[in-house]
C-alpha positions as CSV (number, residue, x, y, z in Angstrom):
1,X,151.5,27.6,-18.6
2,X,154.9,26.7,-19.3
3,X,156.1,23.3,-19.1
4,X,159.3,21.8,-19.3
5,X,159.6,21.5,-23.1
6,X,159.1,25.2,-23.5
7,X,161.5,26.0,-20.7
8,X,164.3,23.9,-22.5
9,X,163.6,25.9,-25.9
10,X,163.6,29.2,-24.8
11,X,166.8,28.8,-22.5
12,X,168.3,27.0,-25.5
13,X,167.2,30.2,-28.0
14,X,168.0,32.5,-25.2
15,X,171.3,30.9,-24.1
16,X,172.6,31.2,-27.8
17,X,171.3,34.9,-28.1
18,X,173.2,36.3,-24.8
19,X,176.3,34.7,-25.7
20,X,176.1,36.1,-29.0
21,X,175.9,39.3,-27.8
22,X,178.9,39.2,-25.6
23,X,181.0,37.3,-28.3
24,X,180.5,39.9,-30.5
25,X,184.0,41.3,-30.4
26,X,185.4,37.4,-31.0
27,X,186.5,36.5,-34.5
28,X,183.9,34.3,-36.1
29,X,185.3,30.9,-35.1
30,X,185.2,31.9,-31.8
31,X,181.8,33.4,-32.2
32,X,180.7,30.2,-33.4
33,X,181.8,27.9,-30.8
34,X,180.6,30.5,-28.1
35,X,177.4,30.5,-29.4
36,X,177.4,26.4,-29.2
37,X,178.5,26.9,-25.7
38,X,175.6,29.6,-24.8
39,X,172.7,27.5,-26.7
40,X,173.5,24.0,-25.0
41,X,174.0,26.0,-21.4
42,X,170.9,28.0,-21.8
43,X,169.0,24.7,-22.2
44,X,170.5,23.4,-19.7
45,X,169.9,26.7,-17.3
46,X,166.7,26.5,-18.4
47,X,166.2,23.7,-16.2
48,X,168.0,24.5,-13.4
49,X,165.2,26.5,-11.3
50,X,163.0,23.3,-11.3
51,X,166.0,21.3,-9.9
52,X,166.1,23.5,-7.2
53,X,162.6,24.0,-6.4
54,X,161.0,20.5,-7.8
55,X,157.7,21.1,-9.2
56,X,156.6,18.1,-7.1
57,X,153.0,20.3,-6.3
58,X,151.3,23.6,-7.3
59,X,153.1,25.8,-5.2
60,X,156.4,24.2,-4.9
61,X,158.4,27.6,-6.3
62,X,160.8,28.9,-3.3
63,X,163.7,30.4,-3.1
64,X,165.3,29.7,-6.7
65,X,162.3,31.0,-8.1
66,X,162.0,33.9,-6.0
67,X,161.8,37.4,-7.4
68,X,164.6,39.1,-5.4
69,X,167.1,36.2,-4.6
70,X,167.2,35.2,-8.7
71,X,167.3,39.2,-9.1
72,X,170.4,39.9,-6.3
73,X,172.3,36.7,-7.6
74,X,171.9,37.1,-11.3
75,X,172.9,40.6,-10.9
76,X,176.2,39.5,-9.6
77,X,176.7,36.7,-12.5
78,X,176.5,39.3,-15.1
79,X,178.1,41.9,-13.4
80,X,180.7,39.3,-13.1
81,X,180.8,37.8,-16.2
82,X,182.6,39.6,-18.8
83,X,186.1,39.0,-16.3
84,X,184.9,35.1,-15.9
85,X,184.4,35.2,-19.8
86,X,188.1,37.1,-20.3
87,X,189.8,34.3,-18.3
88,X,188.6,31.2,-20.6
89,X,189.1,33.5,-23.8
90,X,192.8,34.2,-22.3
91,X,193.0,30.8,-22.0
92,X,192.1,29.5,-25.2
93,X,194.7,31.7,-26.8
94,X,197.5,30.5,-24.7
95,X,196.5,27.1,-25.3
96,X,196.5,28.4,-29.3
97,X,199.6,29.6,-29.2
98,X,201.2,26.5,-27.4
99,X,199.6,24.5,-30.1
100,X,201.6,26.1,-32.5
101,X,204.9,24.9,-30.5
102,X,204.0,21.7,-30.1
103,X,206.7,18.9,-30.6
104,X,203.8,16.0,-31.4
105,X,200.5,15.2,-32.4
106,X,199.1,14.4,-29.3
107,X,200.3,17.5,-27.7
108,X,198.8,19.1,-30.9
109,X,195.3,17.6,-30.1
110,X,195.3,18.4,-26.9
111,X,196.0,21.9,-26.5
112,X,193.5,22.6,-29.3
113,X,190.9,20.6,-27.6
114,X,191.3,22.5,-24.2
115,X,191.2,26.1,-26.5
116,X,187.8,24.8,-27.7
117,X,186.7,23.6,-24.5
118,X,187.5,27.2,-23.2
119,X,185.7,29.1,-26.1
120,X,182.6,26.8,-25.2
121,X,183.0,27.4,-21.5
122,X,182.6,31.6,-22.3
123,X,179.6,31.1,-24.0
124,X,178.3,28.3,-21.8
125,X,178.7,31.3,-18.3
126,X,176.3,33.6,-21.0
127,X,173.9,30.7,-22.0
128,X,173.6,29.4,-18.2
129,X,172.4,32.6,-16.6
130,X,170.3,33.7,-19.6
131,X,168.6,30.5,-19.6
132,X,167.7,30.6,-16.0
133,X,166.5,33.9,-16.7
134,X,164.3,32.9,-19.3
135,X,162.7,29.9,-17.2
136,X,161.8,32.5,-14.4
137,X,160.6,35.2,-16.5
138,X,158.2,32.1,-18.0
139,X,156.6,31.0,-14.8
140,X,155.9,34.8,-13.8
141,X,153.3,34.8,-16.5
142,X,151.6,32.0,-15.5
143,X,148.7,32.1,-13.1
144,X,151.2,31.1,-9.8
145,X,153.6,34.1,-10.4
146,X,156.8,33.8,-8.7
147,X,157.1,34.6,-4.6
148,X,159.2,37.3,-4.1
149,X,161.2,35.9,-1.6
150,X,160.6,32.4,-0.9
């Protein structure tokens, strides 16, 4: 049976896997702090289904463990991902290139921390939806299953 523990490591492993894989026309840097982004979100993902549907007794998955809700909705995250995961990476390189303009330090600082907080955010949409993947494909091996609508 999974627990919580397992959960967090396989949405971590996951998380860092999937955003991998979509990073992987980034240049390394990038890959790097995309794959930081995916791991911590896939742990966190990981999570997510049991804050929806609180394991508070035996049968307490519902409707965001549910086969075809999790199915329909993670369908449209993916399908929608790679334009959600363009915007940040636009993003980061503006922010890049104003950083080279900058007049001071500060403003230095700052647009490089937003272009890292970008890069993580594109890896962190891939690590999210992988890790809540990963917790629901765990719970439909153990002896509850999932319901497959609610």
């Amino acid at each position: 049976m999974s627990n919580g523990r397992t959960h967090r490591a396989v949405g971590t492993i996951a998380g860092g896997g999937f955003a991998l894989a979509k990073a992987k026309q980034q240049a390394p840097e990038h890959v790097l702090l995309e794959v930081l982004g995916g791991a911590l979100a896939g742990n966190l993902g990981a999570r997510l289904p049991d804050v929806f549907d609180p394991p508070l007794h035996p049968g307490h998955r519902s409707l965001a463990h549910g086969i075809v809700p999790v199915t329909a909705a993670g369908r449209a995250a993916v399908n929608a991902l790679d334009g959600w995961q363009a915007q940040l990476r636009a993003e980061a390189s503006r922010r890049a290139s104003l950083r080279q303009s900058a007049a001071t330090s500060f403003e230095r600082f700052w647009q490089a921390l937003v272009e890292i907080l970008c890069r993580l955010g594109a890896g962190a949409l891939a690590g999210l939806l992988a890790g809540y993947g990963s917790h629901v494909a765990l719970d439909a091996f153990t002896p509850a299953s999932l319901p497959l609508l609610a």
